[in-house]
py3Dmol code that shows the C-alpha trace and the ligand (Angstrom):
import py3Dmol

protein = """\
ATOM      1  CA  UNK A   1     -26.968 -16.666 -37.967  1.00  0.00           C
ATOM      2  CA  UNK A   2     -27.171 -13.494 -39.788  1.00  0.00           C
ATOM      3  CA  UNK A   3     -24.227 -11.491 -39.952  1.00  0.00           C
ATOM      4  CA  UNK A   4     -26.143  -8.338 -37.656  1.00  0.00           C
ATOM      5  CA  UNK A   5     -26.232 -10.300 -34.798  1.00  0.00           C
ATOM      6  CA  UNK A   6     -23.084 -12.240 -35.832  1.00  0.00           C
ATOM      7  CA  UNK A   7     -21.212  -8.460 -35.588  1.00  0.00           C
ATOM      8  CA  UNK A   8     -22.787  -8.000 -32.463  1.00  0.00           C
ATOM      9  CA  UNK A   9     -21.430 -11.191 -30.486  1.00  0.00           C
ATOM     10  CA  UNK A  10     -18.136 -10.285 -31.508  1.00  0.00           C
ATOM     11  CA  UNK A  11     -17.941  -6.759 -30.619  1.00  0.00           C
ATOM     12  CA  UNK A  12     -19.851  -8.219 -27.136  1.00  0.00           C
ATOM     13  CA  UNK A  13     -16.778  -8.310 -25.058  1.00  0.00           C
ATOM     14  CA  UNK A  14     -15.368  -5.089 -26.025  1.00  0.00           C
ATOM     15  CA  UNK A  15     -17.969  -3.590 -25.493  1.00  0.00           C
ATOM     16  CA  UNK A  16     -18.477  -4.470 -21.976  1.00  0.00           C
ATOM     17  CA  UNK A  17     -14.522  -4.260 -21.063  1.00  0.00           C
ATOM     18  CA  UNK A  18     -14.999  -0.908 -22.878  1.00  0.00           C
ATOM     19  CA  UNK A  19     -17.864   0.091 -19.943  1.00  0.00           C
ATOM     20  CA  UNK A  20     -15.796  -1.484 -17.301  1.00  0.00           C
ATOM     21  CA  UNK A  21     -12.632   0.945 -17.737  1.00  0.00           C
ATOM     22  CA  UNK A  22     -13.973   3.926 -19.048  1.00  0.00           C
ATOM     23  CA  UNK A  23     -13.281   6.358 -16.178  1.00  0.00           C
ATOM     24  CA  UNK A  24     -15.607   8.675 -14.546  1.00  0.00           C
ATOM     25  CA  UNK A  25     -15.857  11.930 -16.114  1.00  0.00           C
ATOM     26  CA  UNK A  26     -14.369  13.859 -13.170  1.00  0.00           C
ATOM     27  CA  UNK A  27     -12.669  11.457 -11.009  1.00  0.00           C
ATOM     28  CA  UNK A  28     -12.461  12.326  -7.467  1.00  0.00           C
ATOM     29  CA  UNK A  29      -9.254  13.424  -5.968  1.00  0.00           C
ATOM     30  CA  UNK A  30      -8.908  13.305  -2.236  1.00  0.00           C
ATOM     31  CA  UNK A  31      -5.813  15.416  -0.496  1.00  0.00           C
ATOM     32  CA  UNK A  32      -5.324  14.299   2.663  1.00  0.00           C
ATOM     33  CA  UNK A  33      -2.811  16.832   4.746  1.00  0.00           C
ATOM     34  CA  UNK A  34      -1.675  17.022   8.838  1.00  0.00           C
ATOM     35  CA  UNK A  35       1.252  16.453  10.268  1.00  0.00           C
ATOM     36  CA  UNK A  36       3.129  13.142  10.496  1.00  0.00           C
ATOM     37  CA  UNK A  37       0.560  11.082  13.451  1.00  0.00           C
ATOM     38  CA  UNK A  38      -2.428  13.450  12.920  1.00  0.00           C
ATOM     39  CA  UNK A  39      -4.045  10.092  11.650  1.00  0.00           C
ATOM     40  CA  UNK A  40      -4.348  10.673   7.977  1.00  0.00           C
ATOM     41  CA  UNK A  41      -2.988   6.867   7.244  1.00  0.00           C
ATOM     42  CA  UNK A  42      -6.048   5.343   9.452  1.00  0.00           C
ATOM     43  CA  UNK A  43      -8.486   7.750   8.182  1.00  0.00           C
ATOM     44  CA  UNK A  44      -7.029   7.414   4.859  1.00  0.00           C
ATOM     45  CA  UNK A  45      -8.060   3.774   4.769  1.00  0.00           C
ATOM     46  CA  UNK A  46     -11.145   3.817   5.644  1.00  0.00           C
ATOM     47  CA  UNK A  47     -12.234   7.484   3.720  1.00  0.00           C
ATOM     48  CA  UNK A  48     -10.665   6.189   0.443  1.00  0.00           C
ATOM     49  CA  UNK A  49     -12.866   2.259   0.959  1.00  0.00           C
ATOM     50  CA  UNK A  50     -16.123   4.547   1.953  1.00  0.00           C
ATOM     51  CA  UNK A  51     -15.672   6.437  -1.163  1.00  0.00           C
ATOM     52  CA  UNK A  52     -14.086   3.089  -3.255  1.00  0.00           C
ATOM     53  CA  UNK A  53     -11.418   5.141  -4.726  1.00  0.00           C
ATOM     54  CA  UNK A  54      -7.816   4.138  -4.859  1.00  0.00           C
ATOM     55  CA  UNK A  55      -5.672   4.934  -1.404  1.00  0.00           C
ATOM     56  CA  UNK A  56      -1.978   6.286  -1.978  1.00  0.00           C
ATOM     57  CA  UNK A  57       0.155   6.735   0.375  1.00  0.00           C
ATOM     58  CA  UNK A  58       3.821   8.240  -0.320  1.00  0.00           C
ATOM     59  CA  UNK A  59       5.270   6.612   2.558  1.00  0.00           C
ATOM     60  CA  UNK A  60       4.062   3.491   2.019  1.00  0.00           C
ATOM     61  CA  UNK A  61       5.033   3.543  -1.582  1.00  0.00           C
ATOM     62  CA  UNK A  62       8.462   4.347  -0.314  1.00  0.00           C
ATOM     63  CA  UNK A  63       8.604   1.948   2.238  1.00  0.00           C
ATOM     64  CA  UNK A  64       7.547  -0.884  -0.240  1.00  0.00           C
ATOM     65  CA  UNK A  65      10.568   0.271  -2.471  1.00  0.00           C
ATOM     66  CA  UNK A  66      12.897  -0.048   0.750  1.00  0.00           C
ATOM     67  CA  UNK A  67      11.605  -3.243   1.345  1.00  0.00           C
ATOM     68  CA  UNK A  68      12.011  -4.864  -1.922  1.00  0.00           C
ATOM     69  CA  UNK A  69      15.380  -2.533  -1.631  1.00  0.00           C
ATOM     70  CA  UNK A  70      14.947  -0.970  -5.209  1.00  0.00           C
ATOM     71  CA  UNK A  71      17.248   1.140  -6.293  1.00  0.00           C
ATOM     72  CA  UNK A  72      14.554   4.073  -5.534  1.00  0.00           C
ATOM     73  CA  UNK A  73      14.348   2.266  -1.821  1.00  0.00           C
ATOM     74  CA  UNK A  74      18.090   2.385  -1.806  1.00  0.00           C
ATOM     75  CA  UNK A  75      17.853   6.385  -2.255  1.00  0.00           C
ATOM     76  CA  UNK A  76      14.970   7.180   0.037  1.00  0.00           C
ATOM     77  CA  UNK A  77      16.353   5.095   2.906  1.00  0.00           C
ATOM     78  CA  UNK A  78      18.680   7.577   4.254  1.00  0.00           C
ATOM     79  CA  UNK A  79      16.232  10.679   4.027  1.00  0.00           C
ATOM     80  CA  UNK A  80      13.056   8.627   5.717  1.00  0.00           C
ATOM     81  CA  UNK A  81      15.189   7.514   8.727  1.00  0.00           C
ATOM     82  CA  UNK A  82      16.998  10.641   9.357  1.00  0.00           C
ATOM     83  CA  UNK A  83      13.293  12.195   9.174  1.00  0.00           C
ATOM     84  CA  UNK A  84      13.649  14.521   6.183  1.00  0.00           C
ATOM     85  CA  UNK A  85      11.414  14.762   3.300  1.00  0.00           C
ATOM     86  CA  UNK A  86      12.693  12.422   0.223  1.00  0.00           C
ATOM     87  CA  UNK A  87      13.852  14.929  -2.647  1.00  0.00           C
ATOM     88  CA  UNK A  88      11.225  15.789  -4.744  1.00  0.00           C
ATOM     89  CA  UNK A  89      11.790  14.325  -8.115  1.00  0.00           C
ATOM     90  CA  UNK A  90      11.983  10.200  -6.630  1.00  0.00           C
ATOM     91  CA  UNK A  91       8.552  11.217  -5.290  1.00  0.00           C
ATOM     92  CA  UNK A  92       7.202  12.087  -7.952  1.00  0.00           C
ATOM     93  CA  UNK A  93       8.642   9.193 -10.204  1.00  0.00           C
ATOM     94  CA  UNK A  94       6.701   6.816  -7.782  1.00  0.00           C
ATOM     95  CA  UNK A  95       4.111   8.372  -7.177  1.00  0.00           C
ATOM     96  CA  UNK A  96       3.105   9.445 -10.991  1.00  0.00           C
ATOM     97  CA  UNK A  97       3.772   5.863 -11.988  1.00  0.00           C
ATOM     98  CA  UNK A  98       1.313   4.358  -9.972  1.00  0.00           C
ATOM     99  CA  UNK A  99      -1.493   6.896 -10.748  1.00  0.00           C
ATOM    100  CA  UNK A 100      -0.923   5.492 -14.510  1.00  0.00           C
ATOM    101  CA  UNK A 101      -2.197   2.389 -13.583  1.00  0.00           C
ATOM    102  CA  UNK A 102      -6.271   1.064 -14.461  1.00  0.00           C
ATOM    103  CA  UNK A 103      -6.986   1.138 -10.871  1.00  0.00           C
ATOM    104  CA  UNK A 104      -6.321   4.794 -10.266  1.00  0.00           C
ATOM    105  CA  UNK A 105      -8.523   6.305 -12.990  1.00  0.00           C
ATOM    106  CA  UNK A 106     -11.608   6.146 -10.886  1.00  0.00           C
ATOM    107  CA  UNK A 107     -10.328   8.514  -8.549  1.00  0.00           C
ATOM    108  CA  UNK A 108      -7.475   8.949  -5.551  1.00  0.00           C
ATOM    109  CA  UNK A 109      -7.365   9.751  -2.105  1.00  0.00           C
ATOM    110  CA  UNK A 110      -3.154  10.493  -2.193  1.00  0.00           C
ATOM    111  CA  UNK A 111      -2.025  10.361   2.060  1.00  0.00           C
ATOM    112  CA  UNK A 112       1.115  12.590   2.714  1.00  0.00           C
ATOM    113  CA  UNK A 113       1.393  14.363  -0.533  1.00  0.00           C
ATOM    114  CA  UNK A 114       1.493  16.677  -1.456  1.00  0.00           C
ATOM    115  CA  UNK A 115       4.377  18.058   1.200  1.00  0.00           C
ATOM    116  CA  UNK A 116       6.047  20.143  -1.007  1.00  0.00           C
ATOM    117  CA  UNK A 117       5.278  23.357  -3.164  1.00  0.00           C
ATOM    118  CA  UNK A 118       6.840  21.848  -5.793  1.00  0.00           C
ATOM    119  CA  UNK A 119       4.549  19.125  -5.984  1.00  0.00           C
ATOM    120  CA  UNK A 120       1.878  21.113  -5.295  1.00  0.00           C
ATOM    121  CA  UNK A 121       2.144  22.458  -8.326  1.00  0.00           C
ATOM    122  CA  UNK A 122       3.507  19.507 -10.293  1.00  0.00           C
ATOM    123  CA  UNK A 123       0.095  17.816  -9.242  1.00  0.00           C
ATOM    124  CA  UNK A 124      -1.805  20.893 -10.571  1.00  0.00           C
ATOM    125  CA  UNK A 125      -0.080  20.405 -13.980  1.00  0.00           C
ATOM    126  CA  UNK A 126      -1.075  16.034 -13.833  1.00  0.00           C
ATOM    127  CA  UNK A 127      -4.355  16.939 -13.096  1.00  0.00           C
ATOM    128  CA  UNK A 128      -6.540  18.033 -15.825  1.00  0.00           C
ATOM    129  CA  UNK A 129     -10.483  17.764 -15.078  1.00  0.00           C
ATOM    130  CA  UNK A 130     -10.543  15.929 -11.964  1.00  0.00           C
ATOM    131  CA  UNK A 131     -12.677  16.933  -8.769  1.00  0.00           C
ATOM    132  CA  UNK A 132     -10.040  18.132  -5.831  1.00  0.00           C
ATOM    133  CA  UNK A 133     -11.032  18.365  -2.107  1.00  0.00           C
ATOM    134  CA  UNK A 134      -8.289  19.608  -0.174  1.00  0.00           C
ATOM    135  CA  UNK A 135      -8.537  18.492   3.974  1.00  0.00           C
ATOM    136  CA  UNK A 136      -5.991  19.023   6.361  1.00  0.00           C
ATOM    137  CA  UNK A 137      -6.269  17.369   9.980  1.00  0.00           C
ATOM    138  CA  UNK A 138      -4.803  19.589  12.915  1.00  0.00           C
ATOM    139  CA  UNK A 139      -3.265  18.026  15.746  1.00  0.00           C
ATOM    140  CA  UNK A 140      -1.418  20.102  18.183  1.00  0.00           C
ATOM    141  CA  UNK A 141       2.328  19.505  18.926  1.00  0.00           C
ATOM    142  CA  UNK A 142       2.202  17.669  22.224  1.00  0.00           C
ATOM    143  CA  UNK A 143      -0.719  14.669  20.818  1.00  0.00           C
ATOM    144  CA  UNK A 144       1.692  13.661  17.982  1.00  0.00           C
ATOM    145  CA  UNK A 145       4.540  13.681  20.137  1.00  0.00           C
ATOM    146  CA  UNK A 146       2.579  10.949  22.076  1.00  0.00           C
ATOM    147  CA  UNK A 147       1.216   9.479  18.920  1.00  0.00           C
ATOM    148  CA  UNK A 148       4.198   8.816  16.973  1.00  0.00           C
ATOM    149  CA  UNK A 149       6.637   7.819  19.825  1.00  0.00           C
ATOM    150  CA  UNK A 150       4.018   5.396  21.112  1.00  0.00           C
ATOM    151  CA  UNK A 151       3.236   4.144  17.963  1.00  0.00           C
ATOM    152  CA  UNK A 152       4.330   0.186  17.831  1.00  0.00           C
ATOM    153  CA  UNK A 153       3.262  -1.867  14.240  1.00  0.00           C
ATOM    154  CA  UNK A 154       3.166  -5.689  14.149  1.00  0.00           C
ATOM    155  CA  UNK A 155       5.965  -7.218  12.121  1.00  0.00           C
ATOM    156  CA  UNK A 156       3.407 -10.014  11.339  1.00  0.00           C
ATOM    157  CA  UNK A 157       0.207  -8.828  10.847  1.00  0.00           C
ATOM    158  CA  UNK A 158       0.522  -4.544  10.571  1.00  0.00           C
ATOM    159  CA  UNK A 159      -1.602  -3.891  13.454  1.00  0.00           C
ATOM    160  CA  UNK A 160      -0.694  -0.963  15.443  1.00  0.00           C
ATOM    161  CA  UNK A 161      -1.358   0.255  18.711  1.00  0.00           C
ATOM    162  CA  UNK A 162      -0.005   2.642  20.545  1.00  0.00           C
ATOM    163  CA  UNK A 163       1.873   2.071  24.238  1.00  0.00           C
ATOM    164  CA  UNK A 164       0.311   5.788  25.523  1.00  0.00           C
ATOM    165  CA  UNK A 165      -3.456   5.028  24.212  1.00  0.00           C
ATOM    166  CA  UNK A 166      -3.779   1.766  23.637  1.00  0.00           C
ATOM    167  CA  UNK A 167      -1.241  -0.198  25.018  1.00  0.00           C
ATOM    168  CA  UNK A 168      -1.075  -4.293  23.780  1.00  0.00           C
ATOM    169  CA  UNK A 169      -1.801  -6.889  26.969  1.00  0.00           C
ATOM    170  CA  UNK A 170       1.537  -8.267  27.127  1.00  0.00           C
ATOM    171  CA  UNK A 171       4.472  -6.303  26.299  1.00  0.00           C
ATOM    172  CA  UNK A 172       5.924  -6.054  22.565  1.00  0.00           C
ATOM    173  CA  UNK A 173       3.654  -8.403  21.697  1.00  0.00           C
ATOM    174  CA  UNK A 174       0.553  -7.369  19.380  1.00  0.00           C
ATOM    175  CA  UNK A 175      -2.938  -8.655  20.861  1.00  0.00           C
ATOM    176  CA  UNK A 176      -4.192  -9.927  17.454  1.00  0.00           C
ATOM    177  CA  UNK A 177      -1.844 -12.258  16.138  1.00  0.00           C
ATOM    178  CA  UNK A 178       0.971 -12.455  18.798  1.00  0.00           C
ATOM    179  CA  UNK A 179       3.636 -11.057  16.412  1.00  0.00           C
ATOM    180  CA  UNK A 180       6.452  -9.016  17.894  1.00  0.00           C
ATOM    181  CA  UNK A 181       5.452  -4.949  18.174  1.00  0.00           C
ATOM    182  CA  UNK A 182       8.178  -2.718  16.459  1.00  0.00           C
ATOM    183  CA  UNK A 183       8.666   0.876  16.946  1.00  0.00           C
ATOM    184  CA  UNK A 184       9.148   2.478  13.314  1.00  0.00           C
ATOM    185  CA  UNK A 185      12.750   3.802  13.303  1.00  0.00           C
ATOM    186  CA  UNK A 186      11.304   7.445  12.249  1.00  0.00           C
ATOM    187  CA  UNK A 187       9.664   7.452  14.855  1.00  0.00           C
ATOM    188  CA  UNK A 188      12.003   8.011  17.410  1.00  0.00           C
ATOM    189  CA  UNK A 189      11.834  10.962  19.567  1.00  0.00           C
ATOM    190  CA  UNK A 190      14.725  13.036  17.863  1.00  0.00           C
ATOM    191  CA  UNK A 191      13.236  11.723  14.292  1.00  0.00           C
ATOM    192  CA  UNK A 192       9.741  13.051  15.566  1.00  0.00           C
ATOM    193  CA  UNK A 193      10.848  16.265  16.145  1.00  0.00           C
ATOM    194  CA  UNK A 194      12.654  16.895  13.417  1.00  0.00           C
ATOM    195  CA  UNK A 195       9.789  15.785  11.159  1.00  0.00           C
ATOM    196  CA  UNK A 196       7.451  18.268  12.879  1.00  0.00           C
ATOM    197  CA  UNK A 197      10.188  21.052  11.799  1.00  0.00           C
ATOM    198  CA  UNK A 198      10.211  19.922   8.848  1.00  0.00           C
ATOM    199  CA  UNK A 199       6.515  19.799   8.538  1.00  0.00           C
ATOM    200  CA  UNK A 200       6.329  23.339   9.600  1.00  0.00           C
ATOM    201  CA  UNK A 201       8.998  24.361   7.281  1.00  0.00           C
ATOM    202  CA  UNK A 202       8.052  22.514   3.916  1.00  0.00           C
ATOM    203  CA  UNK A 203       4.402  21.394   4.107  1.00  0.00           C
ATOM    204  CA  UNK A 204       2.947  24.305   5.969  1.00  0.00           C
ATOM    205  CA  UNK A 205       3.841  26.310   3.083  1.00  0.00           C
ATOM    206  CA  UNK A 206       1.021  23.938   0.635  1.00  0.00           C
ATOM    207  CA  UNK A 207      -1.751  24.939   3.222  1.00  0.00           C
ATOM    208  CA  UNK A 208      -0.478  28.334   2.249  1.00  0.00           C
ATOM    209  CA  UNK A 209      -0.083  27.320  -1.591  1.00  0.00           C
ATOM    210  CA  UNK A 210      -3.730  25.663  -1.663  1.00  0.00           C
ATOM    211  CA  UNK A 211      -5.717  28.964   0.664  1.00  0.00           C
ATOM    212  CA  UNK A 212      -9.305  28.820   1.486  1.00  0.00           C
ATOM    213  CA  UNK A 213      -9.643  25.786  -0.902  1.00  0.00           C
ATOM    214  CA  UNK A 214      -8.553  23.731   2.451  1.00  0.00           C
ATOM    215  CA  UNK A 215     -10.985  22.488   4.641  1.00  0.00           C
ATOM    216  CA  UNK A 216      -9.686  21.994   7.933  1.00  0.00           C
ATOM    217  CA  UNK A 217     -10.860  19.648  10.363  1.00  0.00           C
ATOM    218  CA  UNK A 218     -10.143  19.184  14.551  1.00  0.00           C
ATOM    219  CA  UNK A 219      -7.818  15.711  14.408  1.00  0.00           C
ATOM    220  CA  UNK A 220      -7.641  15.406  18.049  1.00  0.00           C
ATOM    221  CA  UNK A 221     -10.707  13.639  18.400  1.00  0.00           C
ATOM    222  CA  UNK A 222     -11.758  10.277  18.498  1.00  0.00           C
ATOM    223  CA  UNK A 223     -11.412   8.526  14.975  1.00  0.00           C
ATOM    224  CA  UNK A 224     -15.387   8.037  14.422  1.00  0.00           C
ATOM    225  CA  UNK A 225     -15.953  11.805  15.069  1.00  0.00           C
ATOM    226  CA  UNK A 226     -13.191  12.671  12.935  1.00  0.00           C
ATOM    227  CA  UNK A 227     -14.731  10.433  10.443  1.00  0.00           C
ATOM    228  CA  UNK A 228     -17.833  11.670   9.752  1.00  0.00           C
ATOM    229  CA  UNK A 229     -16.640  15.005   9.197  1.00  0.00           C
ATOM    230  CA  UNK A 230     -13.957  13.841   6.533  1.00  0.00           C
ATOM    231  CA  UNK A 231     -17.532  11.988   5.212  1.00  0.00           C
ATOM    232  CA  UNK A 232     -19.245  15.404   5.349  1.00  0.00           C
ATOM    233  CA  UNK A 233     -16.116  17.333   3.621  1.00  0.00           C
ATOM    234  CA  UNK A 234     -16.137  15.278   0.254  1.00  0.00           C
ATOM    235  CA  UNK A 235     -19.996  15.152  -0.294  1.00  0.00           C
TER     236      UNK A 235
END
"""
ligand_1 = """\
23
AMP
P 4.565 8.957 6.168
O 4.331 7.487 6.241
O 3.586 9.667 5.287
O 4.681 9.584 7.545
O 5.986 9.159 5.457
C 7.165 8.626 6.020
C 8.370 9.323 5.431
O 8.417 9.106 4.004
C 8.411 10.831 5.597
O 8.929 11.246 6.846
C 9.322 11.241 4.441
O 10.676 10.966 4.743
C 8.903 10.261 3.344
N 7.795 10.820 2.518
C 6.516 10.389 2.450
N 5.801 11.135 1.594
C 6.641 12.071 1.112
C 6.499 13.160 0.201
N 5.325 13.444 -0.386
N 7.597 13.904 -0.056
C 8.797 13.651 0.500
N 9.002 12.658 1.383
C 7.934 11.870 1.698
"""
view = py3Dmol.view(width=600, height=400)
view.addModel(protein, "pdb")
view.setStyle({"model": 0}, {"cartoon": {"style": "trace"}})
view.addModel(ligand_1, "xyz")
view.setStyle({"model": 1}, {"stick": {}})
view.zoomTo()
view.show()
């Protein structure tokens, strides 16, 4: 074998890993605003598969940590159940540590963050050439009153439905997979409202932050519709 081709089978397999996690030029970056129910998490999922770029959701990543009752869970607890935003900088720790990872180089679509000013502009200093789109879903008062206090998740399997839209067949108990239906403690009626006050107090103030670079789309519509224009916003 000469030692030209012998060179080239061993530098084969860097090579190739070398194409597979190169990122794109410009990653995408999805921001995906609206108040707590205007449906960002469901639209969130399916946007961020459409578009195969990595889904992150703040209160997921938070929950997770609560779960596994990290010290960081430990912390947020507290703030998530009484419905106030968790401070700033444990946010940002957990959320800037898992956009470090391979899987997030290829682009985001981050769900419920930015909801400060703060991290508005924290995220304007991590970002450096990416491609942002900015959408915010509006939802009047009233539907996400409805949504959130209806709202019932599966212990077992993580379906929800929702005992004002789509209520299950048999009582507390999710069609699917028969698991037992759970209200999330935030959202309670009392927790709901507080987190719309909050929203209006701390997160409005990013619409205002990010100006015309927001596209706003009608949330109180059926998901499809909703879909396509989401579709339509990041072409
Ligand atoms: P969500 O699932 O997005 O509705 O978030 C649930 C809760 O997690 C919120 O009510 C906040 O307490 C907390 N949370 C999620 N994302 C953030 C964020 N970006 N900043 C502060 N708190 C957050």
């Amino acid at each position: 074998m000469s030692t030209t081709i012998l060179a080239l089978l061993l530098t084969m397999p860097f090579l190739l890993l070398g194409a597979v996690e190169t990122a794109p030029n410009n990653p995408l970056v999805v921001i995906l605003m609206g108040p707590p129910a205007s449906g960002k998490g469901t639209q969130a999922v399916r946007l961020s598969k459409e578009l195969n770029i990595l889904h992150l959701s703040t209160g997921d990543l938070l929950r997770d940590n609560i779960k596994r009752q990290t010290d960081l869970g430990k912390k947020a607890k507290g703030y998530i159940d009484a419905g106030q935003l968790v401070p700033d900088e444990l946010v940002l720790s957990i959320l800037f540590d898992r956009m470090e990872q391979s899987d997030a180089r290829k682009g985001v679509l981050l769900d419920g963050f930015p909801r400060t000013v703060a991290q508005a502009k924290a995220l304007d200093k991590y970002f450096t050439n990416e491609k942002v789109v900015i959408i915010n879903l509006k939802v009047p008062d009233e539907v996400i009153i409805r949504r959130s206090t209806g709202r019932l998740t599966c212990q077992a399997c993580g379906a929800i439905c929702n005992s004002y839209f789509s209520p299950p067949a048999k009582e507390g108990i999710c069609d699917k997979c028969g698991g037992q239906l759970m209200q999330r403690t935030d959202d309670k009626l009392e927790t709901v409202q507080n987190r719309l006050k909050v929203y209006y107090d701390q997160t409005q103030p990013v619409l205002e932050y990010y100006k015309d670079k927001v596209i706003q789309i009608d949330g109180n519509r059926a998901p499809d519709a909703v879909f396509q224009d989401l579709r339509h916003a990041v072409q």
